[in-house]
N, C-alpha and C positions, 0 to 999 in steps of 0.2 A: 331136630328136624321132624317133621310132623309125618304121621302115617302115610298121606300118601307122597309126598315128596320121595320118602324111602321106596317106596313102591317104583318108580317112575328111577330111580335112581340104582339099586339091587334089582331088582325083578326084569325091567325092560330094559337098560344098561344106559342111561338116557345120565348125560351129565347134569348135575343138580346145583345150586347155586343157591344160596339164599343173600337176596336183593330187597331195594326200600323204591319204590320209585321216587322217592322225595320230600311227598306232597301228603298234610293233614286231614286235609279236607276233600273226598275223588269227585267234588260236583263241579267245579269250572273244570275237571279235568274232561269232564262226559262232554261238554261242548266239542275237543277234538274231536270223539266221533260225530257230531251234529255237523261240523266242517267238512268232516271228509269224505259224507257224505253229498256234499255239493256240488256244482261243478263253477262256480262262481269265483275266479281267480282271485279275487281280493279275500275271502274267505279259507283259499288253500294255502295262500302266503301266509294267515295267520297260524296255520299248523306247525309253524316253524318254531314257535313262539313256547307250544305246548307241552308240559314235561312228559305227558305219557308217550305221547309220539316218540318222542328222543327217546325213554325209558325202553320203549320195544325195540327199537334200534338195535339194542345189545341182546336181545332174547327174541328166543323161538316165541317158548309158551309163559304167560305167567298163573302160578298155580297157588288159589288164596283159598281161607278154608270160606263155606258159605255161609256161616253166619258169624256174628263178631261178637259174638260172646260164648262162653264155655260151655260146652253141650247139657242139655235140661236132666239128663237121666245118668246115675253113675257108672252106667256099661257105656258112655262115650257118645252114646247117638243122642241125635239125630244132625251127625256134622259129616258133610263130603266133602271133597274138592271142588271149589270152582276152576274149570280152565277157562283162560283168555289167549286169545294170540293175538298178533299184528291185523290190520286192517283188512280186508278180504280175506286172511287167513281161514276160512272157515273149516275148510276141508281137511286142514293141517289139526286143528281145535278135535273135527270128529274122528279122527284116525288115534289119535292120543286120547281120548276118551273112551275109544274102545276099548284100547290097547291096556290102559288104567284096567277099565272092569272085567275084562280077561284076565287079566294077575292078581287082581283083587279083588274076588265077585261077591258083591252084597244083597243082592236077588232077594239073600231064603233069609236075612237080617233085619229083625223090625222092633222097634221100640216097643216099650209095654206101652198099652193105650188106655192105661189108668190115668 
């Protein structure tokens, strides 16, 4: 389990799950939200079709680290959490990103800039 998942898990009491949403490759997945933002019904019917959609179905938040390879420096940084939530969620994303850097505050934490 990765640093902050524990965090979000021990620290805020938030139940933790580790999920795949399916899919290799997240660029036909970035169309859902190009649809969902529309309001063009033949475009929101195809939402149905999309695995991320269904994938948040089952989850609040989803919590990925932000870059996709091993942090550049051997003290771990410079890697955080990305949070995602459900479509309009936004409000839901910044209460839990708070909530994350209240129990986990990285503020005074900065890589060497060598």
């Amino acid at each position: 389990m990765t640093k902050a998942a524990t965090v979000f898990e021990r620290d805020l009491g938030c139940p933790v799950e580790q999920a795949h949403p399916g899919w290799v490759d997240p660029f036909d997945t970035f169309w859902t939200v190009v649809m969902a933002d529309t309001d063009l019904a033949g475009m929101r019917a195809l939402l149905e079709s999309y695995e991320m959609w269904q994938f948040m179905a089952e989850y609040d938040l989803l919590i990925t680290p932000t870059l996709a390879v091993p942090p550049f420096t051997a003290d771990g940084m410079p890697v955080g959490p990305q949070i995602a939530g459900r479509h309009l969620a936004d409000a839901e994303v910044l209460r839990a990103s708070a909530a994350f850097e209240a129990a986990a505050p990285w503020a005074a934490s900065w890589p060497p800039l060598s």
